[in-house]
ZADO-467162 format. One record per residue (C-alpha): residue number from 1; x, y, z. Coordinates in nm, 2 decimals, decimal comma. Each point is the difference from the previous one (the first is absolute). Layout:
<NUM; <X; Y; Z>>
...
//
This chain:
<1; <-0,75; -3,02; -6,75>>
<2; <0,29; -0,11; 0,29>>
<3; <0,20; 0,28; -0,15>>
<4; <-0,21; 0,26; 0,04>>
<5; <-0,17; -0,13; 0,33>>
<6; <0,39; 0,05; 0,13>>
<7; <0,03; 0,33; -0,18>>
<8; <-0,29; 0,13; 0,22>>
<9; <0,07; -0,13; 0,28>>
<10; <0,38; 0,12; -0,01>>
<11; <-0,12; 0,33; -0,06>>
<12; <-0,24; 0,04; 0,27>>
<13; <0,30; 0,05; 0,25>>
<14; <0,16; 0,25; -0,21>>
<15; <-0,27; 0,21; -0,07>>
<16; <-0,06; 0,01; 0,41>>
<17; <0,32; 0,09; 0,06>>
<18; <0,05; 0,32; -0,23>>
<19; <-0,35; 0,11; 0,18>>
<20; <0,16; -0,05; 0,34>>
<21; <0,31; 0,17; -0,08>>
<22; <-0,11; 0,31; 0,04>>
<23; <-0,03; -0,05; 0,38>>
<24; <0,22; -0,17; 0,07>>
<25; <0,17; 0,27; 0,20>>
<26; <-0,23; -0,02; 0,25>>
<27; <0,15; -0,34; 0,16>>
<28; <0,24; 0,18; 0,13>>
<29; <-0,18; 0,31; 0,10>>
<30; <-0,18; 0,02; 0,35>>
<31; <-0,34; -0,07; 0,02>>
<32; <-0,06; 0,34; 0,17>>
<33; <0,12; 0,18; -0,34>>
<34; <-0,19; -0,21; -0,27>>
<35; <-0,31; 0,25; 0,00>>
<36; <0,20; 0,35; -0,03>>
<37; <0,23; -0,22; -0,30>>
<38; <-0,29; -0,09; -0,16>>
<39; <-0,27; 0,24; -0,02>>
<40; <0,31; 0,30; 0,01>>
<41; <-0,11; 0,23; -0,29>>
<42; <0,40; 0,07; -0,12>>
<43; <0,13; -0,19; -0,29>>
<44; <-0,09; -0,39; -0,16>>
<45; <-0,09; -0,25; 0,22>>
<46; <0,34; -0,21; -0,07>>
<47; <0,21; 0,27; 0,00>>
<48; <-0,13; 0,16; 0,30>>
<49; <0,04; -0,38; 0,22>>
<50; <0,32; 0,01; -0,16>>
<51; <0,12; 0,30; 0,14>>
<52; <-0,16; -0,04; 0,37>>
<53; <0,22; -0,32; 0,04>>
<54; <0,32; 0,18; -0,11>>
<55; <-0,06; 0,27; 0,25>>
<56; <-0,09; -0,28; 0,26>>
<57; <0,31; -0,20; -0,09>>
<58; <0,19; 0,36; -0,01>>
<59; <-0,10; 0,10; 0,34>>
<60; <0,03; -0,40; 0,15>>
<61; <0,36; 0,09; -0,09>>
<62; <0,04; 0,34; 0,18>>
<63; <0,03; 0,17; -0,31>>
<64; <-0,18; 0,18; -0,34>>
<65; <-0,08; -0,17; -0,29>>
<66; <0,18; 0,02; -0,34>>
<67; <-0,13; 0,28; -0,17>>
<68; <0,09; -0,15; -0,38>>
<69; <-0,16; -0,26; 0,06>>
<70; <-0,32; 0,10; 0,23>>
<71; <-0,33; -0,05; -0,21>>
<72; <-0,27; 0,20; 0,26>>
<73; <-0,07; 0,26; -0,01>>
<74; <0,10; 0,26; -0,21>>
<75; <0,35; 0,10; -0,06>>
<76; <-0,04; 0,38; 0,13>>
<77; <-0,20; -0,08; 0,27>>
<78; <0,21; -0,34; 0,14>>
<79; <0,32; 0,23; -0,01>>
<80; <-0,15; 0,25; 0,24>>
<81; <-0,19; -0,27; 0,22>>
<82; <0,38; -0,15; 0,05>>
<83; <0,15; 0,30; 0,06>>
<84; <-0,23; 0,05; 0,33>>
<85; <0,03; -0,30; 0,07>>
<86; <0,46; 0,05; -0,03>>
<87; <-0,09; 0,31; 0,23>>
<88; <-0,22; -0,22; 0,31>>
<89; <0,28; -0,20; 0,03>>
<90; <-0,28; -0,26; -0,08>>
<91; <0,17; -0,31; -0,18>>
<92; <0,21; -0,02; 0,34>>
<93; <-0,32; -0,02; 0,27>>
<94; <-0,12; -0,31; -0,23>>
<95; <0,34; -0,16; 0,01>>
<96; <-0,08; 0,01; 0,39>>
<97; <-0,30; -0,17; -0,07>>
<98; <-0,18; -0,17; -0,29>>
<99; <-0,36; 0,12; 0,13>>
<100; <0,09; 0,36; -0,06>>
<101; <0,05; -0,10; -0,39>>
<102; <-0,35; -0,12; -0,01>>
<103; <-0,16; 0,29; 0,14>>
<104; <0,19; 0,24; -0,22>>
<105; <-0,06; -0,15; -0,33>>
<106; <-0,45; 0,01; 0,13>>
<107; <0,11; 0,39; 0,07>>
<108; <0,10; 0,04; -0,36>>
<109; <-0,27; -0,20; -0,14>>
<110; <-0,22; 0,20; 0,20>>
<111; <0,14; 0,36; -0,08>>
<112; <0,07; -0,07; -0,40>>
<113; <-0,40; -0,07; 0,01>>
<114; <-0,05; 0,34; 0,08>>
<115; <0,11; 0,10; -0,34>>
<116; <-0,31; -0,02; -0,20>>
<117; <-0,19; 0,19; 0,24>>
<118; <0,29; 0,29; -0,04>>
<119; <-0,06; -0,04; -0,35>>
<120; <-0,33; 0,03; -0,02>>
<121; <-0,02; 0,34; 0,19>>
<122; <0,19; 0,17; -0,30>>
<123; <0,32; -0,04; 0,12>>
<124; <0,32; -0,04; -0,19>>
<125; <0,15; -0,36; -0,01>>
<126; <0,32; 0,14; 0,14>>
<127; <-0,19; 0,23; 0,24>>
<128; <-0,18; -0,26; 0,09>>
<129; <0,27; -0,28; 0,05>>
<130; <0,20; 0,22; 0,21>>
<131; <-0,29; 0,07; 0,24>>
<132; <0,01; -0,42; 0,01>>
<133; <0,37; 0,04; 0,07>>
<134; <-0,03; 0,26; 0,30>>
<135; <-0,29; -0,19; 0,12>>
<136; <0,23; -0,35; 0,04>>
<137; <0,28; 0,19; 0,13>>
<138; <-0,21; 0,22; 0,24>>
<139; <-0,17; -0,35; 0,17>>
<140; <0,33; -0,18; -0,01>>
<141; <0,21; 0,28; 0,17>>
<142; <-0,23; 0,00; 0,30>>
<143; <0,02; -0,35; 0,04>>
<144; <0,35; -0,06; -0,04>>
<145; <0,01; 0,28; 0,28>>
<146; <-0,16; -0,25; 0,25>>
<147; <0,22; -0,28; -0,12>>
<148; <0,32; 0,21; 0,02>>
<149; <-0,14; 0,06; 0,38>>
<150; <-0,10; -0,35; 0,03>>
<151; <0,37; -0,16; -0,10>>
<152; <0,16; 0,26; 0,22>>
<153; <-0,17; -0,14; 0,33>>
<154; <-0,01; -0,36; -0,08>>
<155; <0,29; -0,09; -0,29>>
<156; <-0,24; -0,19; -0,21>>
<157; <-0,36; 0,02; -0,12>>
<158; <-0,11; -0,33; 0,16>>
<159; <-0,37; -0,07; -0,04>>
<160; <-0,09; 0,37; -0,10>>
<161; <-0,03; -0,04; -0,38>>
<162; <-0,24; -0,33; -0,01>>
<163; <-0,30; 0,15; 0,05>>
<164; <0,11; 0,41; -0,07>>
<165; <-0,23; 0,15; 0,22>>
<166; <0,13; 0,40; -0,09>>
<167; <-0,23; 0,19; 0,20>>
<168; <-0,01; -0,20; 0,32>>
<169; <0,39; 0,06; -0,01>>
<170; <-0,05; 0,33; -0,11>>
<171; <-0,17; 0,05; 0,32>>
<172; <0,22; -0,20; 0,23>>
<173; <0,32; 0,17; -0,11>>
<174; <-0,18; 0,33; 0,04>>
<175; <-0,10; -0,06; 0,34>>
<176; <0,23; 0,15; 0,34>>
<177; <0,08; -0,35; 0,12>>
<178; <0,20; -0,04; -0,31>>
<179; <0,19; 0,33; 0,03>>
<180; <0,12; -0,15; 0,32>>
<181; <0,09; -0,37; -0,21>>
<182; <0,23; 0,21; -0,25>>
<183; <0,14; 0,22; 0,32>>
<184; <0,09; -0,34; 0,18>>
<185; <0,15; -0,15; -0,37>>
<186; <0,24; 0,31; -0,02>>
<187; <0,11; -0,06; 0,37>>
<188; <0,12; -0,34; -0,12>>
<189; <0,29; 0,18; -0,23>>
<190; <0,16; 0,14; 0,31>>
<191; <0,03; -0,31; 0,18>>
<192; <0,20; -0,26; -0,26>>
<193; <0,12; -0,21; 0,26>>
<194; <-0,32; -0,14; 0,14>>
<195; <-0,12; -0,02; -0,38>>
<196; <0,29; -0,27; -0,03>>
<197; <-0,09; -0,15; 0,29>>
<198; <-0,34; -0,08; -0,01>>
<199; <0,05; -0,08; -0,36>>
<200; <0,21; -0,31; 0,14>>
<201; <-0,28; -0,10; 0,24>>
<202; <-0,14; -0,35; -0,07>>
<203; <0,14; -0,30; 0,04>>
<204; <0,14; -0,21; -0,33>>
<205; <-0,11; -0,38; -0,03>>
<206; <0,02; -0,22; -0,32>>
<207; <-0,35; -0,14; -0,14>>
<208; <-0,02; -0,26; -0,30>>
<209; <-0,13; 0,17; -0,31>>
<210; <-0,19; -0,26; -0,19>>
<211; <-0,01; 0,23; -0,29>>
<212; <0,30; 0,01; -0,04>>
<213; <0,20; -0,38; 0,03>>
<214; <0,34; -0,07; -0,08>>
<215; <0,04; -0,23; -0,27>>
<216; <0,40; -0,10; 0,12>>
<217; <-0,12; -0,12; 0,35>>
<218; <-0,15; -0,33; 0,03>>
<219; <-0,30; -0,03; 0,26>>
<220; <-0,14; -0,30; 0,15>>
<221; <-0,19; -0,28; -0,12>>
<222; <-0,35; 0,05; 0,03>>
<223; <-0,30; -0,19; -0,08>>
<224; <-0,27; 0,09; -0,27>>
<225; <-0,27; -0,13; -0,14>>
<226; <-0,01; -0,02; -0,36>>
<227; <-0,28; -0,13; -0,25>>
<228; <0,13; -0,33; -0,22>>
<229; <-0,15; -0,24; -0,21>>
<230; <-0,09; -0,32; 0,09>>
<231; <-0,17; -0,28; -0,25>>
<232; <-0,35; -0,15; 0,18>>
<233; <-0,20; -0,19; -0,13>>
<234; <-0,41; 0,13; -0,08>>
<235; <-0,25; -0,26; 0,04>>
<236; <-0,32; 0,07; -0,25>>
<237; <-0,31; -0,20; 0,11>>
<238; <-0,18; -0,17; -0,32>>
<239; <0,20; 0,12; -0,20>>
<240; <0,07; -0,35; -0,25>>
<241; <0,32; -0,12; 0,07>>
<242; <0,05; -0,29; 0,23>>
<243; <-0,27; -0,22; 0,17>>
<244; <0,04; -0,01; 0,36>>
<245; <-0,28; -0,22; 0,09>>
<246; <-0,41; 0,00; 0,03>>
<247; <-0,23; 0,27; 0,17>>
<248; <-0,30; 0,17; -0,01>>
<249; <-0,07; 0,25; -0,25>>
<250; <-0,26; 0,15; -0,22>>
<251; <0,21; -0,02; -0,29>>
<252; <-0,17; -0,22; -0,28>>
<253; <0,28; 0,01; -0,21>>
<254; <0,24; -0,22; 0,25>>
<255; <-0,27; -0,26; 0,16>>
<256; <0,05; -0,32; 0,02>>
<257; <-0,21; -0,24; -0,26>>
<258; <-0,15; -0,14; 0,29>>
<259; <-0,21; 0,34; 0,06>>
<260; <-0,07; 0,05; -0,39>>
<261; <-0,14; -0,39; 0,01>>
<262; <-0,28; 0,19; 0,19>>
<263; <-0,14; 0,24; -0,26>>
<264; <-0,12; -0,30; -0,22>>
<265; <-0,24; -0,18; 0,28>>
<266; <-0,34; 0,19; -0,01>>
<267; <0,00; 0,05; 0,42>>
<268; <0,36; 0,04; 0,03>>
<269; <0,05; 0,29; -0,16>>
<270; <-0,18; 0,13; 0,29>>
<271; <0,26; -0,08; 0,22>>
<272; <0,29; 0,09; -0,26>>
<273; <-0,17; 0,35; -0,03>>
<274; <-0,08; 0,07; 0,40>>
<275; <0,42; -0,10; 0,01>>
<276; <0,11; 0,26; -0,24>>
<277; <-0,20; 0,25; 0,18>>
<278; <0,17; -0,06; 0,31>>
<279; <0,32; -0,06; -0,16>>
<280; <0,05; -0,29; 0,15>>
<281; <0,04; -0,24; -0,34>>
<282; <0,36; -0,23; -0,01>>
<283; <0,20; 0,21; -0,23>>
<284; <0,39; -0,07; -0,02>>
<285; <0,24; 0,27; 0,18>>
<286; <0,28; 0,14; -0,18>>
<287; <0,20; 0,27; 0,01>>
<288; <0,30; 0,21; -0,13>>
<289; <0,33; 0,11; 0,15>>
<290; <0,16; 0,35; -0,15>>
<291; <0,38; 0,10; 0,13>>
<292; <0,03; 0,36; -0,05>>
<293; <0,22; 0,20; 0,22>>
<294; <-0,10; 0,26; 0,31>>
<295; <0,21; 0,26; 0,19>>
<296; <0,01; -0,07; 0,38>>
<297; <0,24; 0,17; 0,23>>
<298; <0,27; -0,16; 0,16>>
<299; <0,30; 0,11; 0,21>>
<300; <0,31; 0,15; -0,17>>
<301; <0,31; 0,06; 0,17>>
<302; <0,24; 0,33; -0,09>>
<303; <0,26; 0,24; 0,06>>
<304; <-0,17; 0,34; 0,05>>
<305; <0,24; 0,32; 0,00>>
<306; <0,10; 0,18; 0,32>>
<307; <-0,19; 0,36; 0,00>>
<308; <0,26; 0,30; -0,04>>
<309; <0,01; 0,16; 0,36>>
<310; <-0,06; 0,40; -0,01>>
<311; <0,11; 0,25; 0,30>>
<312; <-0,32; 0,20; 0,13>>
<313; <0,01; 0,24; 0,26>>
<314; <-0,29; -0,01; 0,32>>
<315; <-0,29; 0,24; 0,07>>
<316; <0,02; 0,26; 0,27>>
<317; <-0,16; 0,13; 0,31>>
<318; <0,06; 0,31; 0,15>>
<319; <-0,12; 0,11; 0,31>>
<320; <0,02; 0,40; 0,01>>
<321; <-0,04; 0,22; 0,29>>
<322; <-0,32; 0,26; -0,02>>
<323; <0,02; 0,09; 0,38>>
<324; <-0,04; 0,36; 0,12>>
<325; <0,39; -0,01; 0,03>>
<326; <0,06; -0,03; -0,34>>
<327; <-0,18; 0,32; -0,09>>
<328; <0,23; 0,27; -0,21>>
<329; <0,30; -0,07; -0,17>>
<330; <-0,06; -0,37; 0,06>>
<331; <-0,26; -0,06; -0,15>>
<332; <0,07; 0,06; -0,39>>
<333; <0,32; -0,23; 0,07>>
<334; <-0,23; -0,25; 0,13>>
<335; <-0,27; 0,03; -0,33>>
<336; <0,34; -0,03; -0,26>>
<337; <0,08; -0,33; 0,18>>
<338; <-0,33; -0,09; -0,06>>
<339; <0,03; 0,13; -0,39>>
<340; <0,33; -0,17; -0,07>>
<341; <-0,10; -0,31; 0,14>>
<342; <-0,32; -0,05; -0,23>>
<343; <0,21; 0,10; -0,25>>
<344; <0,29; -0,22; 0,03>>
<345; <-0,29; -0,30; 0,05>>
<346; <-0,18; 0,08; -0,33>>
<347; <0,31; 0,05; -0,18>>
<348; <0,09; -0,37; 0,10>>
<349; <-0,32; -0,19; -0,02>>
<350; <-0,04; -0,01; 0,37>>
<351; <-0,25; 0,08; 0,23>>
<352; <-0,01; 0,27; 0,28>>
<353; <-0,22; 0,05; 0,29>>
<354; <-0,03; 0,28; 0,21>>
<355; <-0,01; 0,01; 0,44>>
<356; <-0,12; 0,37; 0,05>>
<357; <0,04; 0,02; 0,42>>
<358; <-0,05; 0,24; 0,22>>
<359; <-0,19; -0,06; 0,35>>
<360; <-0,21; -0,32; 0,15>>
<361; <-0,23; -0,15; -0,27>>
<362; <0,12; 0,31; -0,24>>
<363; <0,14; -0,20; -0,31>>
<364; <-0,09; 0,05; -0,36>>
<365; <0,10; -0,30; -0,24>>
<366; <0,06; 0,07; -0,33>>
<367; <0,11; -0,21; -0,32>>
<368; <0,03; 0,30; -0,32>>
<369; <0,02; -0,08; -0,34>>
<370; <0,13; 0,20; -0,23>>
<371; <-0,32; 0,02; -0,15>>
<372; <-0,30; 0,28; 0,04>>
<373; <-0,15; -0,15; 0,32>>
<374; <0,32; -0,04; 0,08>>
<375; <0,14; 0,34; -0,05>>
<376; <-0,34; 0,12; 0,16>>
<377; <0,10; -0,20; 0,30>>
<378; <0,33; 0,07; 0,03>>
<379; <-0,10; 0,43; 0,00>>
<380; <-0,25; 0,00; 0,20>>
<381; <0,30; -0,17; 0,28>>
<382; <0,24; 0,29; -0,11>>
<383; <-0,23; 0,22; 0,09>>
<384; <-0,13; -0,08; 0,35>>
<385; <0,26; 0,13; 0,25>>
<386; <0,16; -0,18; 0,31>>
<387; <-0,18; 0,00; 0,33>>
<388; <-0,05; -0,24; 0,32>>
<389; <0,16; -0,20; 0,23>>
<390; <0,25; -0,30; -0,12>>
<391; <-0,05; -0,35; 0,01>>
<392; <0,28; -0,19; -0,17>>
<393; <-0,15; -0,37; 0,11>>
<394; <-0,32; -0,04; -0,21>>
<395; <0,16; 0,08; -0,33>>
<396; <0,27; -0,24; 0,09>>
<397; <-0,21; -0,29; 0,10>>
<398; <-0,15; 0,11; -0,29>>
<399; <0,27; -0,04; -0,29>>
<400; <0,13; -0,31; 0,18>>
<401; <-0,39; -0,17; -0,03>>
<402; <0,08; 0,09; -0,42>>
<403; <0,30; -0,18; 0,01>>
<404; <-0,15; -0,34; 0,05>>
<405; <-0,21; 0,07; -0,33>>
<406; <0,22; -0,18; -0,31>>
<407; <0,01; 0,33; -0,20>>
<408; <0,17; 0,18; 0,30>>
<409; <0,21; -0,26; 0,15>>
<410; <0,32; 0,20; -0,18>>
<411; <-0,08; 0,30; 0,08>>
<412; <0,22; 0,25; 0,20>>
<413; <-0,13; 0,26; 0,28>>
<414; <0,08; 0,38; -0,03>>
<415; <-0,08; 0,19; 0,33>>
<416; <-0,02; 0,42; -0,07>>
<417; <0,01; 0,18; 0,32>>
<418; <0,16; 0,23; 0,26>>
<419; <0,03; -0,25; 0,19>>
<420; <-0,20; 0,09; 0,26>>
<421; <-0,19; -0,30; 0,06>>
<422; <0,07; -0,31; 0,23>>
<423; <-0,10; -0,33; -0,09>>
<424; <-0,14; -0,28; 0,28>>
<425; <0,27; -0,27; 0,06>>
<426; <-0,28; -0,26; -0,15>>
<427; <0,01; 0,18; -0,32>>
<428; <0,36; 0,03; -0,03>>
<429; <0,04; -0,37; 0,07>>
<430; <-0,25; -0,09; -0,29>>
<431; <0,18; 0,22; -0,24>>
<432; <0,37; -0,18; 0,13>>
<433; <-0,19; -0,31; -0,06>>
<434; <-0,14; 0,10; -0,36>>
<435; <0,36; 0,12; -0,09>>
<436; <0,15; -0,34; 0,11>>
<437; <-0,27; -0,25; -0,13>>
<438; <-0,05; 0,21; -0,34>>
<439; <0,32; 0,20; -0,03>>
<440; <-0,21; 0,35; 0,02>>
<441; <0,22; 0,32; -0,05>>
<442; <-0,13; 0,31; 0,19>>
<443; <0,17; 0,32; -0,11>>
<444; <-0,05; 0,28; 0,22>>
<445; <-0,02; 0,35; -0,15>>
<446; <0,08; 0,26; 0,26>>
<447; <-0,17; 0,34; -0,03>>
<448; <0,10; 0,17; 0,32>>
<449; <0,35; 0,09; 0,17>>
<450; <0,06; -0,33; 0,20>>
<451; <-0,06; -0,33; -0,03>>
<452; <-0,23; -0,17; 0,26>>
<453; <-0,06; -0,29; 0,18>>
<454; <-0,32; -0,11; -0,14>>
<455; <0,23; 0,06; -0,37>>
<456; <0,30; -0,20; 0,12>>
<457; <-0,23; -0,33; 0,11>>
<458; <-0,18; -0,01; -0,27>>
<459; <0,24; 0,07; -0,32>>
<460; <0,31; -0,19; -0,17>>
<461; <0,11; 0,36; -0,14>>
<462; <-0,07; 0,36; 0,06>>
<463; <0,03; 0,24; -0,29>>
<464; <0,03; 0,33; 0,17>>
<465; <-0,18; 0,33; -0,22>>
<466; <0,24; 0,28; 0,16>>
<467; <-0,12; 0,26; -0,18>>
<468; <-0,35; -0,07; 0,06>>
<469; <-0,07; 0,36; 0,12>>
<470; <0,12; 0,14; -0,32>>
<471; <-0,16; -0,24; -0,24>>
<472; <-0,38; 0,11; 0,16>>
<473; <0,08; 0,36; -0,02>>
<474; <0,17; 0,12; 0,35>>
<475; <0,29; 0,13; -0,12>>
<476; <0,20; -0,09; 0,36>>
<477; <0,32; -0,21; 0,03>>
<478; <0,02; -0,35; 0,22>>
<479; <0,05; 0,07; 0,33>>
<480; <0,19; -0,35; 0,08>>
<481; <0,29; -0,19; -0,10>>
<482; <-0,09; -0,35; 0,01>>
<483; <-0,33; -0,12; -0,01>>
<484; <0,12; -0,29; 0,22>>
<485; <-0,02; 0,18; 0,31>>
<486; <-0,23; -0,25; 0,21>>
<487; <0,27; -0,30; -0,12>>
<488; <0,27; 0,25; 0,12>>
<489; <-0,12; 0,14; 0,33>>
<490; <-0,26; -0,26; 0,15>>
<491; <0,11; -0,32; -0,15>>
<492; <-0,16; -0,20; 0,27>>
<493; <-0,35; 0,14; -0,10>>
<494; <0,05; -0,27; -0,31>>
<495; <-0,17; -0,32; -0,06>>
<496; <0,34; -0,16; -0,08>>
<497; <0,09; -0,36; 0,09>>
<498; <0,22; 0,10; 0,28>>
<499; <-0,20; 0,26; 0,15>>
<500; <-0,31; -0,26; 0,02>>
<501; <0,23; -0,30; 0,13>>
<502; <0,12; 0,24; 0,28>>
<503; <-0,38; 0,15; 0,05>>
<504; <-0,21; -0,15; 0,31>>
<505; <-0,37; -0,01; -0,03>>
<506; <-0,20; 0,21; 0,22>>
<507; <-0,11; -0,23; 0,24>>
<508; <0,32; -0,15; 0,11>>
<509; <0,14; 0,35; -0,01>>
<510; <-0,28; 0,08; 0,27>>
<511; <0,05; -0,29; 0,21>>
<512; <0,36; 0,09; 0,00>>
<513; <-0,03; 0,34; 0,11>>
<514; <-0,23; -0,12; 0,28>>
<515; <0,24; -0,23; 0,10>>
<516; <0,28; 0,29; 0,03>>
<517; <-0,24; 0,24; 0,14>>
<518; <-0,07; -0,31; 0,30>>
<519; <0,41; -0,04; 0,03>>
<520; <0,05; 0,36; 0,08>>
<521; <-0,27; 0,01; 0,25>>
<522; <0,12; -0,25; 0,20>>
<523; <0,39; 0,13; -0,05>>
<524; <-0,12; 0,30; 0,17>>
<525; <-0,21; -0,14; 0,28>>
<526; <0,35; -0,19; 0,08>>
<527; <0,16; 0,28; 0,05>>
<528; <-0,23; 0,19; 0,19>>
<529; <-0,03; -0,30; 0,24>>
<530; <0,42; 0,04; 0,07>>
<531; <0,09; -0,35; -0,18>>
<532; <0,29; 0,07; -0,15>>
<533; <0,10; -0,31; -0,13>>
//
C-alpha cells in the first residue's frame, strides 16, 4: 500500500510536466506574442512555439536563424521569409534595439496567418505563400524606410520602437517640418569641426556605481543590523510544572482541601458552588518555563566595499539666437547646433534643454526626446523661422536658475548667435559668479563675421563658423580676416580687468567735468580782468 501510495504520488509531477512541456516556449516569449503563437493556424502547436523563440533568439542576436535546424514553418516557405528579411537589412535594426525583434517576429505571426485564407480561395500553396512573402516584404520595406530616415537624423532609435506607432510616424516624417529636420541634418556633414566640438561639451565628474563594487578595495566599517538568535525563556500559565504559591481560580482540579471540605456540609456547598462561579475558590498556582530560541536584531559591525567610480559627462543648455538678424544663411547653422547637440546628449545619456531667444519675453523652452513627441517637437521648431528683436538676459538668468537644480548642476552653456546681442552688467556678473561657484563652461558659437562684445563677456571660447554663408546656401566668400576685430581695433570697449580698474563711474566723471568746466571759467575771467600772475 506505502509503495504504491509513493508510486502515485511520484508520478503526479511527471505526468504535469510532459503536459506543460509543450509551452514551455512561451516563458521566454513576450506576453504581446502569446495569442498570434498560439491560435497561429501554421504547423503543431510545439513545433510552431519552438520555432517563434528561435527566430526571437535569432533576431535578439542581430542575425537569421539556422535554417537546418529551424522547425516553423515550412522549409520552402521559411527560406524565402529569410531571404526578405537578408534583403531589409532587418537582423541589423534589431541588433540596434531588442524591441524591434519583438515586433517583427508579431509581423510574421500575423502575415503566415494569412495563409489559410489564400488557400482557401483556390490558390496554389506556392502561389499562395509567395503572395505571404511579398506581403511581409512589402510592409517591412516601408517601415525600414522611416527607420533608415529616423537613424540618419538622430544616430539611434531611442524610445521609437516601444510602443511602434507606424502611421503616426508615417505622418510626422511626411510632413514639411521634417523636410526641413533632414535639410538641417545634411548641413551638419559640412561643418565637422563644430560636430567635434559640441561632441566634447559636458563636463566629466566621477559618481560611485553601487552596481558595480570593487571587490580588491576595502570600504569602511559600517554598522548593520542583523537578525540572531537569542535563548529566552517562555512562561506558560497553568501549565503543571512548578507551584509557585496560592490564588484564586476556578480550577477544581488544583483547590486546596480546604475548599473540597465544603462540598460535604449540606449549606456549604452553597458557598463552595457561588465560589466556583466566580472563580474565586483557593486553588494552588503553578506554572511552566519553556527555553526555546527567537531572532531579535542587534548591531553588527563590517567592512563594506568602496563603490567603483564611473566618468559621466553633464547635460547641456544652449541658448540660440532666433532674432530677425539671424534670418538667411544663419539660420540653418543655428538649427544644426541645435541637432548635434540633442544628438550628442542622447547618444551619452544626458539631458539637453533648449533657450530659443529672440526679443523681450520671446523665448521658447524646449527639452526633445528622441521620441515621437519629441521628434514632433523638435520639427515643428525647425520649421518656424527667425524673427524679433533680441534679448540675451532672460534666457541667461534663465539657464543659470537650472543650474541650482541637482540634475543640472554639471551642465555646460552653449550660446548660438551673431552676436548681436548685449547682455546687462547684472547678468553678466551672475553668470561670472555661476562659472566661479559651479565651474560653468560657456562656449560661444559665432555665426557672423566678428565677434562682439556682448560674445566676449559672456563666453570662455568662441568657435568661429567662417563659412557660415556657404553652409546656408549664399554661395559668397568672408569678407574679413579676423573675426577679432572689436579685440583688435577698440580694445577699450572690453569688460576686461584693466579696462574696469581704470573706468570711473558716471557720477564722479560728471562732478569732475563740472569741476574742470568751473576752473576754466574762472582762468578766463583772470585774464580778462589783466591779472597776470
Amino acid at each position: 500500500m506505502d509503495t504504491e501510495a509513493g508510486h502515485c504520488q511520484a508520478a503526479h509531477p511527471r505526468l504535469f510536466a510532459a503536459r506543460e512541456a509543450s509551452l514551455a516556449a512561451l516563458d521566454e516569449l513576450p506576453h504581446a506574442s502569446w495569442r498570434g503563437a498560439l491560435t497561429n493556424s501554421q504547423g503543431r502547436l510545439e513545433s510552431r512555439l519552438s520555432g517563434v523563440l528561435q527566430w526571437l533568439r535569432a533576431f535578439n542576436a542581430g542575425c537569421l536563424p539556422d535554417r537546418p535546424v529551424l522547425c516553423w514553418p515550412v522549409p520552402s516557405l521559411a527560406s524565402a521569409l529569410m531571404e526578405a528579411c537578408r534583403n531589409l537589412s532587418l537582423p541589423d535594426f534589431c541588433r540596434r534595439d531588442v524591441a524591434l525583434s519583438n515586433v517583427l517576429v508579431q509581423s510574421l505571426l500575423f502575415h503566415l496567418d494569412w495563409l489559410v485564407d489564400h488557400l482557401d480561395r483556390g490558390l496554389e500553396p506556392c502561389e499562395a505563400e509567395a503572395m505571404v512573402v511579398q506581403a511581409f516584404h512589402d510592409d517591412w520595406s516601408e517601415r525600414t524606410g522611416l527607420l533608415r530616415e529616423w537613424i540618419e537624423v538622430f544616430g539611434e532609435p531611442g524610445d521609437l520602437l516601444k510602443e511602434a506607432r507606424w502611421d503616426q510616424l508615417r505622418g510626422l516624417l511626411a510632413g514639411s517640418d521634417w523636410q526641413e529636420v533632414l535639410r538641417i541634418r545634411r548641413v551638419l556633414d559640412r561643418m565637422p569641426d563644430l560636430v567635434r566640438l559640441l561632441r566634447r561639451l559636458g563636463r566629466r565628474y566621477f559618481v560611485d556605481d553601487p552596481g558595480r563594487p570593487d571587490a580588491g578595495r576595502s570600504g569602511s566599517m559600517q554598522r548593520n543590523a542583523c537578525m540572531r538568535e537569542q535563548p529566552c525563556e517562555v512562561v506558560v500559565p497553568e501549565l503543571p510544572g512548578a507551584t509557585r504559591g496560592v490564588h484564586r481560580s476556578g480550577r477544581v482540579a488544583r483547590m486546596l482541601p480546604a475548599e473540597a471540605v465544603l462540598l460535604g456540609h449540606p449549606r456549604l456547598r452553597l458557598v463552595w458552588h457561588a465560589r466556583h462561579a466566580e472563580r474565586t475558590l483557593l486553588c494552588y498556582e503553578d506554572d511552566s518555563r519553556l527555553r526555546e530560541p527567537r531572532k531579535r536584531s542587534a548591531p553588527h559591525w563590517q567592512s563594506s566595499p568602496a563603490p567603483v567610480q564611473r566618468m559621466v559627462t553633464g547635460p547641456i543648455l544652449v541658448c540660440v539666437d532666433t532674432s530677425g538678424s539671424m534670418q538667411g544663411a544663419a539660420e540653418p547653422v543655428a538649427k544644426a547646433i541645435v541637432l548635434e547637440a540633442l544628438r550628442t546628449a542622447h547618444a551619452g545619456g544626458r539631458a539637453c534643454h533648449l533657450f530659443a531667444f529672440g526679443g523681450p519675453d520671446e523665448i521658447l523652452e524646449l527639452e526633445p526626446a528622441v521620441d515621437l513627441p519629441g521628434a514632433e517637437a523638435l520639427a515643428a521648431f525647425f520649421g518656424r523661422g527667425f524673427h524679433g528683436g533680441t534679448d540675451i538676459c532672460g534666457p541667461l538668468d534663465r539657464a543659470i536658475g537650472m543650474l541650482e537644480r541637482a540634475n543640472w548642476r554639471n551642465a555646460d552653456l552653449v550660446i548660438a548667435s551673431d552676436g548681436q546681442f548685449g547682455a546687462t552688467p547684472e547678468v553678466v556678473r551672475r553668470v561670472r559668479a555661476a562659472q566661479e561657484a559651479s565651474g560653468l563652461r560657456v562656449q560661444g558659437i559665432l555665426i557672423g563675421d566678428r565677434e562682439t562684445i556682448g560674445m566676449l563677456e559672456l563666453c570662455d571660447d568662441i568657435y568661429w563658423v567662417r563659412d557660415w554663408r556657404r553652409i546656408g546656401g549664399h554661395d559668397q566668400d568672408v569678407p574679413i580676416h579676423s573675426q577679432s576685430l572689436t579685440a583688435e581695433y577698440f580694445p577699450g570697449a572690453l569688460r576686461s580687468a584693466t579696462n574696469q580698474a581704470g573706468t570711473v563711474p558716471g557720477d564722479t566723471a560728471s562732478v569732475a567735468l563740472r569741476t574742470g568746466w568751473r576752473a576754466n571759467e574762472r582762468i578766463s575771467q583772470k585774464r580778462e580782468g589783466g591779472d597776470t600772475r
